[in-house]
C-alpha positions in Angstrom: 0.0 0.0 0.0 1.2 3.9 -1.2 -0.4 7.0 -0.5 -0.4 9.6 -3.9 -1.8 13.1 -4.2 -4.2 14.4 -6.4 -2.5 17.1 -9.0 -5.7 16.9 -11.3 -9.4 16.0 -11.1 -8.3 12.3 -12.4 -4.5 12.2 -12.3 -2.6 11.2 -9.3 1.4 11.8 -8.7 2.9 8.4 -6.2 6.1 7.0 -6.3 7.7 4.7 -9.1 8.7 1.9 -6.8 4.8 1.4 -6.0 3.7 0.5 -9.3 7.0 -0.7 -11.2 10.2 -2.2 -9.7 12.5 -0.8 -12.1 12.2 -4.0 -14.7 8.5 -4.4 -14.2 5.0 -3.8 -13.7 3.5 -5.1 -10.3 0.6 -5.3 -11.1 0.3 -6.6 -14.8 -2.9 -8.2 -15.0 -4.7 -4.7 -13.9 -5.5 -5.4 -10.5 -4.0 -2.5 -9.1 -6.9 -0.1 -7.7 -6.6 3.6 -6.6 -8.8 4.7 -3.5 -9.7 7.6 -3.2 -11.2 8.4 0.7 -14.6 9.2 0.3 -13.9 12.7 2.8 -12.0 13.4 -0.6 -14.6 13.5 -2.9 -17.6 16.2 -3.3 -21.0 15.8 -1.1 -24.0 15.4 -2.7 -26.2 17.2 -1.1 -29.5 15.9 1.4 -32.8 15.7 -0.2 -35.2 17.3 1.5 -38.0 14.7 2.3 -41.7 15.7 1.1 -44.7 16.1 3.6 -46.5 13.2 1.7 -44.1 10.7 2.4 -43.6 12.1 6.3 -47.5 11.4 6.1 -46.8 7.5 4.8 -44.0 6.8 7.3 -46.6 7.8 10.6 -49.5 6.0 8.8 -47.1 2.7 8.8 -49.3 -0.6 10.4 -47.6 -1.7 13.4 -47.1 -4.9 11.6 -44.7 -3.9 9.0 -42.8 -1.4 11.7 -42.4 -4.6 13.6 -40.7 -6.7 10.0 -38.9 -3.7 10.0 -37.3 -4.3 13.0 -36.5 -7.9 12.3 -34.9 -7.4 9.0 -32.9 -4.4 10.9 -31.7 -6.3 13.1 -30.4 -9.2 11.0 -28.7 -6.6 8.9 -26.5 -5.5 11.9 -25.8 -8.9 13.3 -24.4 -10.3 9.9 -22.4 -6.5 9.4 -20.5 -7.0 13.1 -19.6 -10.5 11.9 -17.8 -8.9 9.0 -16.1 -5.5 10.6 -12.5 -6.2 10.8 -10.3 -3.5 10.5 -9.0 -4.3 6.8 -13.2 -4.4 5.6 -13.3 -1.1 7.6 -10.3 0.5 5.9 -11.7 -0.3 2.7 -15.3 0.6 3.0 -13.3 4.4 3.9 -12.2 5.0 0.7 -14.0 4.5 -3.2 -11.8 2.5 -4.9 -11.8 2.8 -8.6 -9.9 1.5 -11.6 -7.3 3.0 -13.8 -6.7 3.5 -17.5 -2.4 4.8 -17.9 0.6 4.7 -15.9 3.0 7.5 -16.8 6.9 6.3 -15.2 10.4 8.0 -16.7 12.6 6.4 -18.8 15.3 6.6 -15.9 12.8 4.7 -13.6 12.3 2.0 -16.2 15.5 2.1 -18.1 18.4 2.6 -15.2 22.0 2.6 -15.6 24.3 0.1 -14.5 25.7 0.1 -10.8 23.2 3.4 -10.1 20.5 4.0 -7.5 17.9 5.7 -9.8 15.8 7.5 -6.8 15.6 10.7 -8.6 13.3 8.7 -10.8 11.4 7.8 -8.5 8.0 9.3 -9.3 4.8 8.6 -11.4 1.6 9.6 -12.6 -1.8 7.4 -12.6 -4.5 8.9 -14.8 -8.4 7.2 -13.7 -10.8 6.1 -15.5 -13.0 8.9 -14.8 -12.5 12.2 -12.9 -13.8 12.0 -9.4 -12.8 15.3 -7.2 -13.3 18.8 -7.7 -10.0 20.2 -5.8 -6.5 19.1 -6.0 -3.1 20.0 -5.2 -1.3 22.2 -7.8 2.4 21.3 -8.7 5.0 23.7 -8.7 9.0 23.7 -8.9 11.2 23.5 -5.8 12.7 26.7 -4.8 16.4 27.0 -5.3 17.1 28.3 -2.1 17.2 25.1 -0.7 21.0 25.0 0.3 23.0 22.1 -0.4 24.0 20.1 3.3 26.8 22.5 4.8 24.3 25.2 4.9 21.5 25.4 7.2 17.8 26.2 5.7 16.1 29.2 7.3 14.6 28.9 10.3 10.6 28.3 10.4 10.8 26.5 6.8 8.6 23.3 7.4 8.1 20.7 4.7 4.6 18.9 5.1 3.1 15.4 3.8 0.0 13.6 4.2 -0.3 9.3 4.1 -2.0 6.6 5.4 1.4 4.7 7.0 -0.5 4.7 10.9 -3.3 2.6 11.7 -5.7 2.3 11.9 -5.1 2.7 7.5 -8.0 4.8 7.0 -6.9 8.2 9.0 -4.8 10.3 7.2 -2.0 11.3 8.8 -0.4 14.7 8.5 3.6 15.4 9.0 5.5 18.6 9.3 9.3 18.4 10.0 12.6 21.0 9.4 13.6 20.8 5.8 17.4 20.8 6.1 18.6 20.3 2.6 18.7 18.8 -0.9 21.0 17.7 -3.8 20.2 18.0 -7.7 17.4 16.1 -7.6 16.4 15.2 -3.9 15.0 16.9 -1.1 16.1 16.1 2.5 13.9 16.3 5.7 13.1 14.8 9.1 10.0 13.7 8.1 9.7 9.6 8.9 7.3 7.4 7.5 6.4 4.2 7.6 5.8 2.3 4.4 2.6 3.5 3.4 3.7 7.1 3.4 5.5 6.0 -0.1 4.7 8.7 -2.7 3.0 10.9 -0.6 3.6 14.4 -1.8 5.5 17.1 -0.4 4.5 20.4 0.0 5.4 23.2 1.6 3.3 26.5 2.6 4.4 30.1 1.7 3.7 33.7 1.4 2.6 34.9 -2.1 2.0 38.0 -2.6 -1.0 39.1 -4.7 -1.9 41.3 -7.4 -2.9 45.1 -8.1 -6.2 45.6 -7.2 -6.0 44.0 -3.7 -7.9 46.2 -1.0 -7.0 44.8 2.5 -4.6 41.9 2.2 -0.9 42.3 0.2 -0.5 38.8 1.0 -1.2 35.1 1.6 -0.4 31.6 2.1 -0.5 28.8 -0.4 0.4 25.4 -0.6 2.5 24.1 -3.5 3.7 20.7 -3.8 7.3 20.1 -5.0 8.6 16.5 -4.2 7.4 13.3 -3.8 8.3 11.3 -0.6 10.2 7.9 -1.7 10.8 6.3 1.7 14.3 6.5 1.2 16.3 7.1 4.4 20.1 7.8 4.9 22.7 8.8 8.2 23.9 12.2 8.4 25.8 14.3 11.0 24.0 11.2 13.5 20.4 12.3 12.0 17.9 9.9 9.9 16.9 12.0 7.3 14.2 10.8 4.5 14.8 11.7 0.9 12.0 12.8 -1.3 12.5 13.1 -5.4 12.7 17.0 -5.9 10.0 18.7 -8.6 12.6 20.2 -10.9 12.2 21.9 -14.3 12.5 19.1 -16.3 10.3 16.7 -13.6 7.6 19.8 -14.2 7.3 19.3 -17.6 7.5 15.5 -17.6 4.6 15.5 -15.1 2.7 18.5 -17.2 3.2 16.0 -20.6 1.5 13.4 -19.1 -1.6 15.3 -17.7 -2.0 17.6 -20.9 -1.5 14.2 -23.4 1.6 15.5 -24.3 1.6 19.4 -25.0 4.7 19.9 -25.0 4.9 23.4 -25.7 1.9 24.3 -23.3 4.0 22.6 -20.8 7.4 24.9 -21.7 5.1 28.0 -20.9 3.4 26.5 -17.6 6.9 25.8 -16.7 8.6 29.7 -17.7 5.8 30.9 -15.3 6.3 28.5 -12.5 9.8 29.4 -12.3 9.3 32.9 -11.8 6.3 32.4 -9.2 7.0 29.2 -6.9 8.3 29.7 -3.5 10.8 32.1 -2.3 11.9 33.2 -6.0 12.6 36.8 -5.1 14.9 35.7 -2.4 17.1 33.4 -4.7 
């Protein structure tokens, strides 16, 4: 089991190693399933109950109130013979199918004698779009120093998985960000094996446009790495590494959710560059 985040209304970014194990797919014969937790997806709506009926239900013989009761009860007696906690996990979430797995080539073609864990992302597209609001994608700042350098203080990298039980809570991370490399992101934040491509996001101050009559500012979330469940030793910490959103990640991702606009995807890209987090400080 991975977690995954939303970045469309039908298109969800997880980590490579969940689907594919760098030679091949895991789940081949299409069993694999994406649920989505019902909290997730848009209400829809109580309808209101008309007088008439209100009329019926009161006007019900005593008789059929009482086969009512009988077939009520039987109902709950055989549903506490099936709650276990795996039934109750999955009656939490809606659990659909899928029709494409996006992976990079350097995920599914790696060199020789390399760990390939900056390749270590992909996107799922469903069968059908199910949720109104997802998480938008940027690029990860540059200001992110390399190890020998601290990261500011107050800068808190966040993730969301279901790695606790019981399965179906989500639970919600923040922890100090205290570097990255080229393509990796490095933080405190521990997960257990669930939390597998979860996404990582952080939340910032953007400011906003002319116009504005009160506030000059606000805080957004942006998503800019993916949480692999890597872990290594430095300076006596157990830091997590998470693949890194860079340029060329951005418009990989972008290819796969726009069926391949390239060009579309160069533009999206020019823009996020010059709006994701902390780019007037770099």
């Amino acid at each position: 089991m991975c977690s995954g985040t939303m970045i469309s209304d039908r298109h969800v970014l997880t980590a490579a190693h969940c689907i594919h194990d760098g030679s091949d797919y895991l789940y081949p014969d299409g069993r694999l399933r994406i649920g989505i937790h019902k909290k997730s997806l848009p209400s829809r709506g109580k309808s209101k109950r008309s007088k008439g009926k209100s009329r019926s239900r009161r006007a019900t013989s005593s008789k059929s109130r009482r086969k009512t009761k009988r077939s009520r009860r039987k109902r709950n007696k055989n549903s506490k013979r099936l709650k276990t906690s795996n039934l109750k996990t999955r009656k939490s979430f809606k659990w659909v199918k899928l029709s494409q797995m996006h992976l990079p080539s350097g995920w599914t073609n790696p060199k020789p004698d390399r760990l390939n864990y900056e390749h270590d992302y992909a996107v799922i597209t469903l069968a059908k779009p199910l949720v109104t609001s997802f998480m938008n994608i940027t690029i990860a700042p540059e200001k992110i120093h390399p190890f020998h350098i601290r990261y500011p203080k107050g800068i808190r990298l966040f993730m969301n998985a279901y790695d606790i039980e019981p399965r179906d809570q989500m639970a919600v991370r923040w922890c100090p960000l205290i570097g990255r490399t080229d393509d990796l992101l490095w933080s405190e934040c521990d997960s257990d094996k669930g939390g597998d491509g979860a996404g990582i996001y952080m939340k910032h101050k953007k400011k906003l446009g002319a116009g504005t009559r009160y506030k000059k500012s606000k805080y957004v979330t942006s998503l800019i790495g993916v949480n692999t469940g890597w872990t290594d030793i430095h300076e006596e910490k157990r830091l997590s590494g998470s693949v890194r959103i860079t340029p060329q990640k951005y418009v990989t991702i972008c290819t796969w959710i726009t069926d391949g606009d390239i060009e579309k995807c160069k533009a999206l890209m020019n823009k996020e560059l010059h709006s994701r987090p902390f780019y007037n400080d770099e």
